[in-house]
CHARMM internal coordinates of N, CA and C (Angstrom, degrees):
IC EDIT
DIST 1 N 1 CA 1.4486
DIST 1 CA 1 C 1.5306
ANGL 1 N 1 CA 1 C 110.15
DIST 1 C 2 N 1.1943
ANGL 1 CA 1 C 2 N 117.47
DIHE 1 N 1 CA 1 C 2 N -66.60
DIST 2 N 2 CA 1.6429
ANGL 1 C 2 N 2 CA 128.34
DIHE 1 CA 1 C 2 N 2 CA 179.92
DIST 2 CA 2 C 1.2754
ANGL 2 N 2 CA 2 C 103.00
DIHE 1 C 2 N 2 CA 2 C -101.71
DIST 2 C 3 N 1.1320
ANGL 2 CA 2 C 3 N 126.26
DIHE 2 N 2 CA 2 C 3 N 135.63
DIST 3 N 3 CA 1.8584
ANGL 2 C 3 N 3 CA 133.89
DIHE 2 CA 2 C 3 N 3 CA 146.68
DIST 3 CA 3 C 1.3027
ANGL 3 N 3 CA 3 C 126.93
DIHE 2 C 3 N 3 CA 3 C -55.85
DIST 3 C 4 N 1.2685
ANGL 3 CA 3 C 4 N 143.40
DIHE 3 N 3 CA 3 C 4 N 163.58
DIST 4 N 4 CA 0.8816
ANGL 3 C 4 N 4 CA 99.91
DIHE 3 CA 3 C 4 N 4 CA 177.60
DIST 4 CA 4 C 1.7466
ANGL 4 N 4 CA 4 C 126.98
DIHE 3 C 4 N 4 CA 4 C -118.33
DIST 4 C 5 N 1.8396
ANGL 4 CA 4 C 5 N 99.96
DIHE 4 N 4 CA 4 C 5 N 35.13
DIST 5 N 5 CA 0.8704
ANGL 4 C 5 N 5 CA 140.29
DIHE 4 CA 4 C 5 N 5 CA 172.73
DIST 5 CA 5 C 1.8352
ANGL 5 N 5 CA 5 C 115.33
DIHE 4 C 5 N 5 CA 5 C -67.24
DIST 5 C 6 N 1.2295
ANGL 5 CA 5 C 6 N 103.31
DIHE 5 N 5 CA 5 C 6 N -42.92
DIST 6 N 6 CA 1.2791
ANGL 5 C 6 N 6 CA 138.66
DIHE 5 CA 5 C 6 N 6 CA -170.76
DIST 6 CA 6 C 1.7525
ANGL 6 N 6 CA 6 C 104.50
DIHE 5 C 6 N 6 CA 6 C -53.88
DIST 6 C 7 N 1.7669
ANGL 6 CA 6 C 7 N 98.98
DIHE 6 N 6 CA 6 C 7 N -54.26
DIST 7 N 7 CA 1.5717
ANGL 6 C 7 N 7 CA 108.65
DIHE 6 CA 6 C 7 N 7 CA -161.54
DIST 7 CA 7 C 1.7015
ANGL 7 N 7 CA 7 C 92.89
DIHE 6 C 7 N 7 CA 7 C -79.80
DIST 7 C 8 N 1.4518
ANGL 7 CA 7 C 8 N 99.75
DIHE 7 N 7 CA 7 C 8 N 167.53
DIST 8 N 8 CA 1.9655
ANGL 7 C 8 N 8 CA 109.17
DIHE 7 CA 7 C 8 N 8 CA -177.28
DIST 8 CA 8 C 1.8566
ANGL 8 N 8 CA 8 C 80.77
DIHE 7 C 8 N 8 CA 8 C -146.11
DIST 8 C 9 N 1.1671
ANGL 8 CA 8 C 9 N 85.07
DIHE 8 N 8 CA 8 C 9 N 152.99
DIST 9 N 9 CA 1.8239
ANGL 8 C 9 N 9 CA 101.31
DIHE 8 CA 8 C 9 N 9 CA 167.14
DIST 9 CA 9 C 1.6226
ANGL 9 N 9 CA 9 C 105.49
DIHE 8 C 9 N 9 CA 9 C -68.74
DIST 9 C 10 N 1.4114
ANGL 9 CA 9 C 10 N 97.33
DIHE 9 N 9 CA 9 C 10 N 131.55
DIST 10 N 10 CA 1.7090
ANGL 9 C 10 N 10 CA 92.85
DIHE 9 CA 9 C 10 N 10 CA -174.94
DIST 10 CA 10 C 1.5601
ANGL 10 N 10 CA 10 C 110.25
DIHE 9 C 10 N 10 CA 10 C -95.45
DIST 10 C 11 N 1.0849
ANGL 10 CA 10 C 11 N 101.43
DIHE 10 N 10 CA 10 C 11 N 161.30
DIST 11 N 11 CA 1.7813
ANGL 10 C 11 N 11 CA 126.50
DIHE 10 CA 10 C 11 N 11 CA -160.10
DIST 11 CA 11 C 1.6514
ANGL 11 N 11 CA 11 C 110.12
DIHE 10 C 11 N 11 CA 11 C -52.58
DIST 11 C 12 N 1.3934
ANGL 11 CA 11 C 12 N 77.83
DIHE 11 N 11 CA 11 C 12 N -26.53
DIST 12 N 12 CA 2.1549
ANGL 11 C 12 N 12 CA 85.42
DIHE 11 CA 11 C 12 N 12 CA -177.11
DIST 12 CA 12 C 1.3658
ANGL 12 N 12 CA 12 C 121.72
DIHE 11 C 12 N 12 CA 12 C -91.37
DIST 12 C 13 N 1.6463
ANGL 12 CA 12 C 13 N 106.65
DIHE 12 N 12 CA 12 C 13 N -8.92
DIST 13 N 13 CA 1.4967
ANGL 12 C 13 N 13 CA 87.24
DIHE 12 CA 12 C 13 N 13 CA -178.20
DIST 13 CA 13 C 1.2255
ANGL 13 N 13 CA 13 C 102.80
DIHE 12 C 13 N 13 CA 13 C -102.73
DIST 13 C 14 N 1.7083
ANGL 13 CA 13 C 14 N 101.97
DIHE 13 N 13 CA 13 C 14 N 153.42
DIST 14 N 14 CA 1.4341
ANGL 13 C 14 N 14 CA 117.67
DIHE 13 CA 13 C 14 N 14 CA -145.76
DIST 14 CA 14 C 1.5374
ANGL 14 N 14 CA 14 C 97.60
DIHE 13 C 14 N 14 CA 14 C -86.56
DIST 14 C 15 N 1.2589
ANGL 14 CA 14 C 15 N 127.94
DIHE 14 N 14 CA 14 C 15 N -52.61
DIST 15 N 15 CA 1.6406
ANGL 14 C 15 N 15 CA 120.80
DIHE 14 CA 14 C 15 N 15 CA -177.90
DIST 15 CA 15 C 1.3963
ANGL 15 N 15 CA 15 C 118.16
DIHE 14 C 15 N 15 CA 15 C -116.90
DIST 15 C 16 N 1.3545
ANGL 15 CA 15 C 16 N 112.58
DIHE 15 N 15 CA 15 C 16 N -140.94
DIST 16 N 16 CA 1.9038
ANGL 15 C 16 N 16 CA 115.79
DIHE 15 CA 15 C 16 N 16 CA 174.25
DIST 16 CA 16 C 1.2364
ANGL 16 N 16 CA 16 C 89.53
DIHE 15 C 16 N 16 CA 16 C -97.72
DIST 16 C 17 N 1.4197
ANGL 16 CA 16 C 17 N 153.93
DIHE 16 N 16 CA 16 C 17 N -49.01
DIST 17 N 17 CA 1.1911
ANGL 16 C 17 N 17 CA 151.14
DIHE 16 CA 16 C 17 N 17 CA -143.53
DIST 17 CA 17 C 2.0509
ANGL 17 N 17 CA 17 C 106.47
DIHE 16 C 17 N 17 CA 17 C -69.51
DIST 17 C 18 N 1.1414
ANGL 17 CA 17 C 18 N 106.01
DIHE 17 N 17 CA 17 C 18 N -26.70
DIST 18 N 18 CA 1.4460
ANGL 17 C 18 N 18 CA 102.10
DIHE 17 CA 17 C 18 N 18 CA -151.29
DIST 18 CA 18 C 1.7457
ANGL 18 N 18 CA 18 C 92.81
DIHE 17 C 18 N 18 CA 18 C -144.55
DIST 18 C 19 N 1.0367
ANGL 18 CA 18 C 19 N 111.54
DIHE 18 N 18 CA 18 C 19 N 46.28
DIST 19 N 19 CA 1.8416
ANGL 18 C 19 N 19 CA 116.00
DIHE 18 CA 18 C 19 N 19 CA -174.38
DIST 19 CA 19 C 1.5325
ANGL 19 N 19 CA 19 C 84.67
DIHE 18 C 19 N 19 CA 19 C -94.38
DIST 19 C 20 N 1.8605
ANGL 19 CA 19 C 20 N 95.49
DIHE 19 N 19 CA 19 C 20 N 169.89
DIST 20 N 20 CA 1.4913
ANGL 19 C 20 N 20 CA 112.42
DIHE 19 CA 19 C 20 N 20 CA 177.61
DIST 20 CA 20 C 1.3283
ANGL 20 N 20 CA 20 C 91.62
DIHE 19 C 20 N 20 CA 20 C -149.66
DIST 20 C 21 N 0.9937
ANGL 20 CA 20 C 21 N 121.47
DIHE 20 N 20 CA 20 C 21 N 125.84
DIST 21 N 21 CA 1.7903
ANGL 20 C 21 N 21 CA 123.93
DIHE 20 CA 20 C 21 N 21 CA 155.74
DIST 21 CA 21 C 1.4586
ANGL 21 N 21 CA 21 C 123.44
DIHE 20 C 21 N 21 CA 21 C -74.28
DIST 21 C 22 N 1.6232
ANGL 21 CA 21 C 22 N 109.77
DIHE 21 N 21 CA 21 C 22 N 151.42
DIST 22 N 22 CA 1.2826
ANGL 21 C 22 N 22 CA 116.97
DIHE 21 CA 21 C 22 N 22 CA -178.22
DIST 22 CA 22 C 1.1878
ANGL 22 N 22 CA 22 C 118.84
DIHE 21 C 22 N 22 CA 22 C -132.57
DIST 22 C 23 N 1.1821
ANGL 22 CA 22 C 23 N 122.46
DIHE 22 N 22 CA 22 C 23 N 146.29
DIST 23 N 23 CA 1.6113
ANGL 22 C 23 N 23 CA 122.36
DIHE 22 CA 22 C 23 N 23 CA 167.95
DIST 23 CA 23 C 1.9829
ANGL 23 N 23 CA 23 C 105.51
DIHE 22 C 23 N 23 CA 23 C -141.49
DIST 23 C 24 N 1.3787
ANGL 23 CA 23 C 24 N 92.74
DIHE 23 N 23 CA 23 C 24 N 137.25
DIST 24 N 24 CA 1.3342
ANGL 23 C 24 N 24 CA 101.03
DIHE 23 CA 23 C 24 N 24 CA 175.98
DIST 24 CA 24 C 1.2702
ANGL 24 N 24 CA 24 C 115.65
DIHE 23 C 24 N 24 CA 24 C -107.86
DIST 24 C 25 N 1.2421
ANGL 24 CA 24 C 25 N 114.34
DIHE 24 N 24 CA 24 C 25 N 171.47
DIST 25 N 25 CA 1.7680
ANGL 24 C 25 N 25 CA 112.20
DIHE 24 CA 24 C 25 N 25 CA 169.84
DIST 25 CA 25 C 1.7469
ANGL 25 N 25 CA 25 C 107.32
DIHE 24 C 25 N 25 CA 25 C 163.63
DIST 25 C 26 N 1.0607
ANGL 25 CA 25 C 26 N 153.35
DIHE 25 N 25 CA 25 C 26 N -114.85
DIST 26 N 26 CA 1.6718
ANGL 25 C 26 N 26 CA 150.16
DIHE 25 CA 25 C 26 N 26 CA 171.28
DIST 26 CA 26 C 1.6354
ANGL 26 N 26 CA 26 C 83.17
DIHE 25 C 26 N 26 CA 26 C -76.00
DIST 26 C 27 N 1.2253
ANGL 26 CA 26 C 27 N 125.76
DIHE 26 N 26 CA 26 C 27 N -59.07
DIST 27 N 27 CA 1.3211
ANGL 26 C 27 N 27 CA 118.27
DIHE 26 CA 26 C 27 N 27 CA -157.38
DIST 27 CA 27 C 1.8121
ANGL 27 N 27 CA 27 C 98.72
DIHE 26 C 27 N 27 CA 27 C -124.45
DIST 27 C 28 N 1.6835
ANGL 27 CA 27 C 28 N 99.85
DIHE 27 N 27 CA 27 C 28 N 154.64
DIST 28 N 28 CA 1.9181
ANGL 27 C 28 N 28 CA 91.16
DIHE 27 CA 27 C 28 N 28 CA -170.76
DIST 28 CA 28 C 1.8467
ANGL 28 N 28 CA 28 C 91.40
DIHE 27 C 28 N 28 CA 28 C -123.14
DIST 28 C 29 N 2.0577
ANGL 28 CA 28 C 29 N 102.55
DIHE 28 N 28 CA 28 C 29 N 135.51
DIST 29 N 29 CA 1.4469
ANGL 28 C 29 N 29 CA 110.92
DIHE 28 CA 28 C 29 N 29 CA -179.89
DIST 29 CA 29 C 1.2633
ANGL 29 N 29 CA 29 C 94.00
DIHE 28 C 29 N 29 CA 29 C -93.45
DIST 29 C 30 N 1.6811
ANGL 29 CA 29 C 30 N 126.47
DIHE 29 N 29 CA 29 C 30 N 146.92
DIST 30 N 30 CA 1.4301
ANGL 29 C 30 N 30 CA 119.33
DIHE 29 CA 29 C 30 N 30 CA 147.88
DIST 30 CA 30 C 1.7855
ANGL 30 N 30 CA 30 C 95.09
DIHE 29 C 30 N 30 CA 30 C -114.44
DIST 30 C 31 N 1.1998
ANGL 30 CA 30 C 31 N 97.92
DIHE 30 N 30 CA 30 C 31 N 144.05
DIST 31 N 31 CA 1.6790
ANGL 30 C 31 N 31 CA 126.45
DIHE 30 CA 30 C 31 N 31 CA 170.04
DIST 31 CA 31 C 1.4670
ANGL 31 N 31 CA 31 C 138.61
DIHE 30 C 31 N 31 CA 31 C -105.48
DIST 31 C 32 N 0.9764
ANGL 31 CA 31 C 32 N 150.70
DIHE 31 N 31 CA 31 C 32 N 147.69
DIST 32 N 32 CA 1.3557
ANGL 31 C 32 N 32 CA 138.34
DIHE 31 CA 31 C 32 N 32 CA -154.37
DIST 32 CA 32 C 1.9079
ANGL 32 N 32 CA 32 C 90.16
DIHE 31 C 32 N 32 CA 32 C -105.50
DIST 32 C 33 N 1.2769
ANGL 32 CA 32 C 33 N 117.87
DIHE 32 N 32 CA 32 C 33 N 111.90
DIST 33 N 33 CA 1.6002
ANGL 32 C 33 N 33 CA 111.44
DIHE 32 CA 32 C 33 N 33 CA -166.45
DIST 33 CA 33 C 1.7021
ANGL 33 N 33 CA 33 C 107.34
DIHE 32 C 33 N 33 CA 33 C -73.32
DIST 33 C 34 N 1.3928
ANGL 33 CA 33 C 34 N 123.25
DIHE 33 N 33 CA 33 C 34 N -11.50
DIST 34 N 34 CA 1.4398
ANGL 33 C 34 N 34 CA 131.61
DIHE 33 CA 33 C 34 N 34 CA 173.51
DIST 34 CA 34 C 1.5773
ANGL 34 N 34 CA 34 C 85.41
DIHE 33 C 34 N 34 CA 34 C -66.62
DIST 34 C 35 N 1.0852
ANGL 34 CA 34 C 35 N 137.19
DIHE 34 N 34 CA 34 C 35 N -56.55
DIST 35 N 35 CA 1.2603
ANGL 34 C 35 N 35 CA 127.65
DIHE 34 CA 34 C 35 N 35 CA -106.19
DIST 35 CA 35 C 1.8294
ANGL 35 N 35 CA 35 C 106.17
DIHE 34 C 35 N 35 CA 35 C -143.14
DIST 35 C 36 N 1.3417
ANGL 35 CA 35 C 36 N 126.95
DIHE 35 N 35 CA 35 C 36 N 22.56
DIST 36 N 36 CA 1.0770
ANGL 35 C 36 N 36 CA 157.77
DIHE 35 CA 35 C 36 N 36 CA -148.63
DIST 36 CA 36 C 1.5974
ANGL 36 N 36 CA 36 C 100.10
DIHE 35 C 36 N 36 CA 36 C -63.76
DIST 36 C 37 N 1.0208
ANGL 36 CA 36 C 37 N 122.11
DIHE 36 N 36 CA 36 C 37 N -52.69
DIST 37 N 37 CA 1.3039
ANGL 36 C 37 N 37 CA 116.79
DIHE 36 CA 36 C 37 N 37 CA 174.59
DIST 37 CA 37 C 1.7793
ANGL 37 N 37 CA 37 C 118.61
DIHE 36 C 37 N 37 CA 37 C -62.12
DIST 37 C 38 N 1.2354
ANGL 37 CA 37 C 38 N 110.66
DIHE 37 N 37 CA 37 C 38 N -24.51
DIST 38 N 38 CA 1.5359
ANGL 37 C 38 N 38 CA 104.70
DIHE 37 CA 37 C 38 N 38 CA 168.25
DIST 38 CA 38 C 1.7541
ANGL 38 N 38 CA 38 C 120.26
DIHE 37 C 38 N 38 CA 38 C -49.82
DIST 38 C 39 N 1.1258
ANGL 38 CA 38 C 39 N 84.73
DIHE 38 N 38 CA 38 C 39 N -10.21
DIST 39 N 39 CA 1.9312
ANGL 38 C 39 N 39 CA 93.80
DIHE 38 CA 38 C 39 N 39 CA 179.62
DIST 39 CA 39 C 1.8420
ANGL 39 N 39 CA 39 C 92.94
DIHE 38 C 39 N 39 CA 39 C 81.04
DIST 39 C 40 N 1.1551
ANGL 39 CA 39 C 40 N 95.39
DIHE 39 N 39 CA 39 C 40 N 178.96
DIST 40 N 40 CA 1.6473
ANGL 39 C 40 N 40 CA 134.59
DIHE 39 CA 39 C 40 N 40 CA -157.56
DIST 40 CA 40 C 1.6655
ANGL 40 N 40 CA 40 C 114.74
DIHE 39 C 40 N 40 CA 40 C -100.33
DIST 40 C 41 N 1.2861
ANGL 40 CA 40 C 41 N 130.48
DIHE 40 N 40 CA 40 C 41 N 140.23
DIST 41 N 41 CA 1.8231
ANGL 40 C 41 N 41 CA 141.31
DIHE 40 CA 40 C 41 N 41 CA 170.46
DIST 41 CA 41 C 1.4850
ANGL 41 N 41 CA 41 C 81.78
DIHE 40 C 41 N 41 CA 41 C -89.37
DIST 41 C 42 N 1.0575
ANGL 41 CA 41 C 42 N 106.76
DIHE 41 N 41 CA 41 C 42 N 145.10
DIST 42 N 42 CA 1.4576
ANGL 41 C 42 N 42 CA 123.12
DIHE 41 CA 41 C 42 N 42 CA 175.49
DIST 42 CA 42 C 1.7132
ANGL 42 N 42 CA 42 C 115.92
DIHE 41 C 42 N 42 CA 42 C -143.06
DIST 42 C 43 N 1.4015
ANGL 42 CA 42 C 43 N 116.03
DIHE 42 N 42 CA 42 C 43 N 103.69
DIST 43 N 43 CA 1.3208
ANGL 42 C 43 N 43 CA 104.42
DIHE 42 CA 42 C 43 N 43 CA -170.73
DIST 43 CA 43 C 1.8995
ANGL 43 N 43 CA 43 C 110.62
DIHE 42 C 43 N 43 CA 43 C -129.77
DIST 43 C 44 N 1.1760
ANGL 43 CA 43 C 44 N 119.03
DIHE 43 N 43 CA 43 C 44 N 170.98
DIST 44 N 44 CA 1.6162
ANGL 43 C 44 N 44 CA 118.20
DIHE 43 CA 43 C 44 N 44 CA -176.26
DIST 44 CA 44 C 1.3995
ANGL 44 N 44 CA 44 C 112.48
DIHE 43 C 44 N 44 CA 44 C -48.06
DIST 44 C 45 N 0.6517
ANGL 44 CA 44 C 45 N 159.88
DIHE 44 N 44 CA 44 C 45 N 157.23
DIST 45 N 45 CA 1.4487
ANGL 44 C 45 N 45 CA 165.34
DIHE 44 CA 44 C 45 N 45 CA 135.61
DIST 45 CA 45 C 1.2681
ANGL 45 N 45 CA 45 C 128.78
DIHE 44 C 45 N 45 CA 45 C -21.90
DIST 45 C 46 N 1.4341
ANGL 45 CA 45 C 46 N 107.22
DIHE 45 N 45 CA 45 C 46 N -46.73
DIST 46 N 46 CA 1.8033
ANGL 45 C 46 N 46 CA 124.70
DIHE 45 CA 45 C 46 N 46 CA 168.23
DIST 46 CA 46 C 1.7806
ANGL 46 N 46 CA 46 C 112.69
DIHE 45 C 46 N 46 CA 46 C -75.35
DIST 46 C 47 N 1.0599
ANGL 46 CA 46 C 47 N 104.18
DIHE 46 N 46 CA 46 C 47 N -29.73
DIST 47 N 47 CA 1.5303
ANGL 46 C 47 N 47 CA 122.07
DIHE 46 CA 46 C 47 N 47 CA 175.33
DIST 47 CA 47 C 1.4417
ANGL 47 N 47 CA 47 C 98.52
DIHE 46 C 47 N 47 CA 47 C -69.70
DIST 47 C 48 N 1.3030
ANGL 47 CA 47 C 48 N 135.57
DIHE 47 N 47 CA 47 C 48 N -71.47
DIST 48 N 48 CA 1.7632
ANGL 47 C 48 N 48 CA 121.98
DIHE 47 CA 47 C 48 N 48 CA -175.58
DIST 48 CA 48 C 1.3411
ANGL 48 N 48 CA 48 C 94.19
DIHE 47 C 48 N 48 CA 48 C -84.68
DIST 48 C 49 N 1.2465
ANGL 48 CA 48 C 49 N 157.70
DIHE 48 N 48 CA 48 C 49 N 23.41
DIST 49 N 49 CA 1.5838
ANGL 48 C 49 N 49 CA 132.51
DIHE 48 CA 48 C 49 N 49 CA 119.04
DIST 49 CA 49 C 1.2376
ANGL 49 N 49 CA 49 C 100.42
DIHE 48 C 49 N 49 CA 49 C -41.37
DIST 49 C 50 N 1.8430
ANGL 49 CA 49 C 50 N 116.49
DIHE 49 N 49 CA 49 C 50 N -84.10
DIST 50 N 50 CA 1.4437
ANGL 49 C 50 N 50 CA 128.72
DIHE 49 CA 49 C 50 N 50 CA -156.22
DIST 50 CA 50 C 1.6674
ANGL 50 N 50 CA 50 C 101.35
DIHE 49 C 50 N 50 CA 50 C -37.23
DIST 50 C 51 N 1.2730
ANGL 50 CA 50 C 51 N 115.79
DIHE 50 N 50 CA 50 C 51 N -54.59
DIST 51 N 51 CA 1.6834
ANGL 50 C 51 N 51 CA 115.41
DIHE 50 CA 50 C 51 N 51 CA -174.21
DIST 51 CA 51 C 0.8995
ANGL 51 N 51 CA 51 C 96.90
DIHE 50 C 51 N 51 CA 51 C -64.14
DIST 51 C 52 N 1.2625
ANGL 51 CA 51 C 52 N 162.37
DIHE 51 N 51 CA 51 C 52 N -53.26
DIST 52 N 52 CA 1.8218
ANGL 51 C 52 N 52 CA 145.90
DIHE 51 CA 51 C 52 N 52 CA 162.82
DIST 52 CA 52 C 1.4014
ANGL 52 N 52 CA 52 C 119.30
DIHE 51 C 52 N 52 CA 52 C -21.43
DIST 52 C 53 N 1.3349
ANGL 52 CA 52 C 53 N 96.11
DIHE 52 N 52 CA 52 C 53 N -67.26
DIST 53 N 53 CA 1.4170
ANGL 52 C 53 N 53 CA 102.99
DIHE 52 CA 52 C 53 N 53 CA 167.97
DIST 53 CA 53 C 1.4577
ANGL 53 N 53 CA 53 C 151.16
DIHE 52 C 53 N 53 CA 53 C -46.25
DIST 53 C 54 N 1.8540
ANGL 53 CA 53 C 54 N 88.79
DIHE 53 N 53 CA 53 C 54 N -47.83
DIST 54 N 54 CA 1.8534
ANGL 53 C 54 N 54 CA 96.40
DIHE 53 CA 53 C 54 N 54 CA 146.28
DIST 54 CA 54 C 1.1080
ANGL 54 N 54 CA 54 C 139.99
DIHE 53 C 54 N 54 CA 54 C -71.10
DIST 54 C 55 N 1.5241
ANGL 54 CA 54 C 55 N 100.75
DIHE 54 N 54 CA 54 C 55 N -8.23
DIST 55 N 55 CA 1.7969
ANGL 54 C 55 N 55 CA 91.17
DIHE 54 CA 54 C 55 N 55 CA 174.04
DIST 55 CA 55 C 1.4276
ANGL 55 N 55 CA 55 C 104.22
DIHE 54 C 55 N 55 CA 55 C -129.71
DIST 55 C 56 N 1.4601
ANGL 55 CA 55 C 56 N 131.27
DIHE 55 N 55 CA 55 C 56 N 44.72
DIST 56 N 56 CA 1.4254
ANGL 55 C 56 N 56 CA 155.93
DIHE 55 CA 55 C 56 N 56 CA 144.97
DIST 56 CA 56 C 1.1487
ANGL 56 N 56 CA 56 C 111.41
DIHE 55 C 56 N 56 CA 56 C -77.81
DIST 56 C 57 N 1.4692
ANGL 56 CA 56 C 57 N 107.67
DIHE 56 N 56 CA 56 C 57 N -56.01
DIST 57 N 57 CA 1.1319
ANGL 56 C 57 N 57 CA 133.76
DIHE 56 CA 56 C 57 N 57 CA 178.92
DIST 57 CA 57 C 1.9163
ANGL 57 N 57 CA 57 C 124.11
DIHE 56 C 57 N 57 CA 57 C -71.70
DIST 57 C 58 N 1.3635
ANGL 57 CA 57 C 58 N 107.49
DIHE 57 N 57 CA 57 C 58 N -2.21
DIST 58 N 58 CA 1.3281
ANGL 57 C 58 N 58 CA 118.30
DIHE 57 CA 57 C 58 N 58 CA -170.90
DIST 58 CA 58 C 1.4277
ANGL 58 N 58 CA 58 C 87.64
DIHE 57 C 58 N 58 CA 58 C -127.43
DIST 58 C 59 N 1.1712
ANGL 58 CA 58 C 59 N 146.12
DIHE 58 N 58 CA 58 C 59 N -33.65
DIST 59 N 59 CA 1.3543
ANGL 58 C 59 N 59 CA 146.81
DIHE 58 CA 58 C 59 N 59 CA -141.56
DIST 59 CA 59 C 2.1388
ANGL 59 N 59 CA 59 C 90.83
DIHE 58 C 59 N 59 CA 59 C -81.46
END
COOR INIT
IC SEED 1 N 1 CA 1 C
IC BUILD
């Protein structure tokens, strides 16, 4: 589905210990970056906006 060219370390995680990778595109994977071979959450696109949003908005 994703390469793994595709994913970038996302903006929120705070150090090396506890990162998550991301890749966007019609639909966005986050990945556990320790742990990469466990495979990928994969959800709609409008769906991890809204979860951005609620916790932008909570932060």
């Amino acid at each position: 589905m994703y390469s793994s060219r595709e994913f970038h370390k996302s903006s929120y995680s705070p150090n090396e210990s506890a990162c998550v990778e991301v890749a966007e595109g019609a639909t966005t994977a986050v990945r556990d970056t320790q742990n990469r071979d466990a495979g990928a959450l994969v959800f709609p696109s409008d769906e991890w906006r809204a979860l951005l949003g609620v916790t932008r908005s909570e932060a």
